[in-house]
C-alpha positions as CSV (number, residue, x, y, z in Angstrom):
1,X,31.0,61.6,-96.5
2,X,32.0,60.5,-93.0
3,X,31.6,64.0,-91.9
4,X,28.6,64.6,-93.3
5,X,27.1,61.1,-91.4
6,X,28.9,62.2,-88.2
7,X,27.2,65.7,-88.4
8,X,23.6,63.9,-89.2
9,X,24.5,61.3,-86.2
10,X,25.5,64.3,-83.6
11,X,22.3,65.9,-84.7
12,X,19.6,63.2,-84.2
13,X,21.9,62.2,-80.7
14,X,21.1,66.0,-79.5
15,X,17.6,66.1,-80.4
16,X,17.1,62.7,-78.5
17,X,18.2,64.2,-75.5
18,X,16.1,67.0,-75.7
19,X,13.0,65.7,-75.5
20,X,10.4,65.0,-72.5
21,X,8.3,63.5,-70.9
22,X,4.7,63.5,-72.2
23,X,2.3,65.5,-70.5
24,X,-0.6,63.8,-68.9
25,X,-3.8,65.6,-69.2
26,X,-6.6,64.9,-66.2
27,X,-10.4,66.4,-65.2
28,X,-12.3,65.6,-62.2
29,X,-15.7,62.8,-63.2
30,X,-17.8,60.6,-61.6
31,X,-19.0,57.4,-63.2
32,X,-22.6,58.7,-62.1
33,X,-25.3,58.0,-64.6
34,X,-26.3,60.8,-66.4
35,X,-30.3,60.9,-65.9
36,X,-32.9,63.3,-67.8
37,X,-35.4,64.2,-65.3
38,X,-38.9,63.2,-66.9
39,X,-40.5,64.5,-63.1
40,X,-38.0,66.8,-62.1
41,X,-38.7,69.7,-59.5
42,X,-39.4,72.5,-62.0
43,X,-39.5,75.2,-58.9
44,X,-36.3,74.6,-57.6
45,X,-33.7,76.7,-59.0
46,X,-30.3,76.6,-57.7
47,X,-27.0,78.7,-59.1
48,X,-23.3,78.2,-57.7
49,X,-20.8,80.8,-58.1
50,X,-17.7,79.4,-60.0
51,X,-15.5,78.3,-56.9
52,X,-13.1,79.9,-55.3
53,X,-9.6,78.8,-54.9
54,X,-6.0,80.1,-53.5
55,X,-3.4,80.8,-55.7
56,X,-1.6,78.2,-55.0
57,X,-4.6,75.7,-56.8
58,X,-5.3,77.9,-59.5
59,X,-2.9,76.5,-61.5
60,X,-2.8,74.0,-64.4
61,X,0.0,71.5,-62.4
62,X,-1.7,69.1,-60.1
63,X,-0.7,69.9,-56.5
64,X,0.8,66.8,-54.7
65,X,2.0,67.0,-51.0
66,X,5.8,65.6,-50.5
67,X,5.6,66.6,-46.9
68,X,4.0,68.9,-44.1
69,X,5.6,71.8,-45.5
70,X,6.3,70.5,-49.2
71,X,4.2,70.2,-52.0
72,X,5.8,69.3,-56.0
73,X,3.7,70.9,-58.2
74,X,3.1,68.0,-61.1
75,X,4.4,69.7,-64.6
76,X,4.1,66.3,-66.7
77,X,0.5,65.8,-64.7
78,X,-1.6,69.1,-65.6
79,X,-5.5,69.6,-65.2
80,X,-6.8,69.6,-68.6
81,X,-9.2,72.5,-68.3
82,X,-8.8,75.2,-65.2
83,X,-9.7,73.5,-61.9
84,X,-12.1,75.8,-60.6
85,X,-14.2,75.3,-63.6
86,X,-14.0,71.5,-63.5
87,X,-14.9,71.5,-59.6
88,X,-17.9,74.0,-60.4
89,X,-19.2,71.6,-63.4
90,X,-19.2,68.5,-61.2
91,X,-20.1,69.9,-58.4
92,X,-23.2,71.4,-60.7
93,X,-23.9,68.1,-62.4
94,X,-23.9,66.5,-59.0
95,X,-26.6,68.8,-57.4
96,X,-28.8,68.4,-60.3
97,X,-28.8,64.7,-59.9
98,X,-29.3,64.8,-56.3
99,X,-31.8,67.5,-56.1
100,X,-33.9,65.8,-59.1
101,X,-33.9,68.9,-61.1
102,X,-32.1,69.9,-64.6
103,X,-32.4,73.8,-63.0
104,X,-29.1,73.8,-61.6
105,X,-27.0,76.6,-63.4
106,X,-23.7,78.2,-63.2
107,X,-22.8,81.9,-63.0
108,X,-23.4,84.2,-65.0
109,X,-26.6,83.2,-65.3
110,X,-28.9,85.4,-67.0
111,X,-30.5,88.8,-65.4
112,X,-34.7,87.1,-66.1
113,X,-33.8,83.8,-64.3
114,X,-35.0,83.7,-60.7
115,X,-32.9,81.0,-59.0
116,X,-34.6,79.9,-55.6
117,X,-30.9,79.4,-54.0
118,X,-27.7,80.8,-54.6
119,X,-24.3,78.1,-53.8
120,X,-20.9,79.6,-53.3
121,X,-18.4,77.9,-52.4
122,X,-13.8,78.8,-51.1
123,X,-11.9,75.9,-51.0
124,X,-8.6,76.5,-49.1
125,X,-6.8,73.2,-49.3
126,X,-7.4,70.3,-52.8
127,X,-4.4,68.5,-52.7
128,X,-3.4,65.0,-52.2
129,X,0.0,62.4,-51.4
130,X,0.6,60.2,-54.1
131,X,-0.2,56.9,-52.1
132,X,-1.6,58.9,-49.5
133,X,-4.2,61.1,-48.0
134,X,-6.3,63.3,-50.4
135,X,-7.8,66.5,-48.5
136,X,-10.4,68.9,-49.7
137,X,-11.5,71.7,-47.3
138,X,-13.0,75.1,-46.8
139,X,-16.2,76.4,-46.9
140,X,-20.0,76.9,-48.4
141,X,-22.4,79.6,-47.8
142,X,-26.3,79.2,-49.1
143,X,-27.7,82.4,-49.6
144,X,-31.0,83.6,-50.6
145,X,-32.8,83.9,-54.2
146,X,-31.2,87.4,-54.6
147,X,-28.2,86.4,-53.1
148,X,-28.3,89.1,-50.6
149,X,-28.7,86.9,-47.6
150,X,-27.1,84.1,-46.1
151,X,-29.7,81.4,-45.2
152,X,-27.1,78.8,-44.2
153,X,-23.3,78.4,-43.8
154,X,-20.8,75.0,-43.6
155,X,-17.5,74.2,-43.2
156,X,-16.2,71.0,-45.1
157,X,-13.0,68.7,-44.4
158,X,-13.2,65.7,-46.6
159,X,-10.2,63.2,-46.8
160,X,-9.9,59.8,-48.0
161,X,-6.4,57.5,-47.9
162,X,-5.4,55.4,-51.1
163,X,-2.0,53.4,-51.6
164,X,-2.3,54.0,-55.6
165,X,0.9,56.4,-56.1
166,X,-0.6,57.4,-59.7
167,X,-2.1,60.6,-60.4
168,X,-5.1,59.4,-62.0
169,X,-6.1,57.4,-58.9
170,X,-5.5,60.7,-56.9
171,X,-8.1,62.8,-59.7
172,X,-10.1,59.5,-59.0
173,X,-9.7,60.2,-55.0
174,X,-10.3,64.0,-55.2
175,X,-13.5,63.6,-57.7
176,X,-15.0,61.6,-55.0
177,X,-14.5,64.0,-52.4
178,X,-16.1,67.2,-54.5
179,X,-18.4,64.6,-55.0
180,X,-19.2,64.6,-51.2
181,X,-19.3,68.0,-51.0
182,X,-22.2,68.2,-53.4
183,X,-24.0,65.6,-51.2
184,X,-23.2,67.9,-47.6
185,X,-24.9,71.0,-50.4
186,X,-28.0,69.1,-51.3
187,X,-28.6,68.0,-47.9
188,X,-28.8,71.4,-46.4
189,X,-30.8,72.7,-49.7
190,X,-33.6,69.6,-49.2
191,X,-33.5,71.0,-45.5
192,X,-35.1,74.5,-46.6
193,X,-38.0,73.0,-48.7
C-alpha cells in the first residue's frame, strides 16, 4: 500500500513540475467607435496590400528589445492571429473611419472592383522595450487605381515611451502607433482629392 501511494505521490510531484506558464494571447485595437457611414464617400475606393514584414516580425512571439543588439522573442506572450494580418485590419478599419467611407478593402479583392487608390505598406522595425520605447518604421507607397503607378511615397518612424513593463500595455503602445500610420495614409489620400 505504501508503495503504491509513494508511486501515486512521485507521479503527481513530476507532473507538477512539468507544467508552464500560460500563454497569453494579444491583437492590436483601438477603442475607436465603430461608425456606419449613413453619408459616406461612395467614389472613393481604397485597397491596401496585406503588409509586409521581415522575418524576424513574422512570427507568432511578440518581439521585445532587451538591448541595442538584443531582442527576447516573448513565447508565453504570442500574437493571437498573424501580425501582418492584424496590422492590415486595423490599419483598414482606421482608413475607413478617417476617410468617411465603408470602401476600404483588403487584398485580394475582387477582379470587377475598381479601387481609386491602391495602399502598400513594408514595415522594417515593430518592436518595443518592456517599460520602454515602442518603434514602428518603414515605409508606404500610394499608387494609382491599377496599381501600376506610384502617385505618392512616405517614410514613417513612429515611437512613443511608456514605463508599463507589461505586454499588454506594449500591444496598447504599438496599436496606437499603426494607428498613426493610418492617420500619415489618410492625410496624403485627402491630399489627391
Amino acid at each position: 500500500m505504501f508503495r503504491i501511494s509513494f508511486i501515486v505521490s512521485f507521479i503527481i510531484f513530476l507532473s507538477a513540475c512539468g507544467s508552464s506558464p500560460k500563454t497569453h494571447f494579444y491583437m492590436l485595437n483601438t477603442h475607436t467607435p465603430v461608425e456606419s457611414f449613413i453619408n459616406s464617400d461612395e467614389n472613393l475606393r481604397v485597397g491596401i496590400w496585406k503588409v509586409k514584414l521581415p522575418e524576424l516580425l513574422d512570427r507568432q512571439e511578440i518581439v521585445a528589445r532587451t538591448g541595442p543588439y538584443t531582442i527576447e522573442l516573448a513565447d508565453f506572450h504570442q500574437w493571437a492571429g498573424g501580425l501582418s494580418n492584424d496590422i492590415t485590419q486595423l490599419i483598414a478599419g482606421q482608413l475607413s473611419q478617417l476617410l468617411k467611407t465603408d470602401r476600404v478593402v483588403i487584398s485580394p479583392w475582387s477582379s470587377y472592383r475598381k479601387n481609386q487608390y491602391q495602399v502598400k505598406i513594408h514595415i522594417t522595425r515593430f518592436d518595443g522595450a518592456l517599460g520602454g520605447e515602442s518603434i514602428l518604421s518603414g515605409a508606404w507607397s500610394l499608387l494609382n487605381a491599377d496599381g501600376d503607378k506610384e502617385i505618392t511615397r512616405d517614410a514613417f518612424n513612429y515611437k512613443v515611451f511608456t514605463k508599463d513593463k507589461t505586454y499588454s500595455n506594449m500591444v496598447k503602445v504599438q496599436s496606437q502607433l499603426v494607428v498613426q500610420l493610418a492617420e500619415q495614409i489618410s492625410r496624403a489620400i485627402l491630399a489627391q482629392k
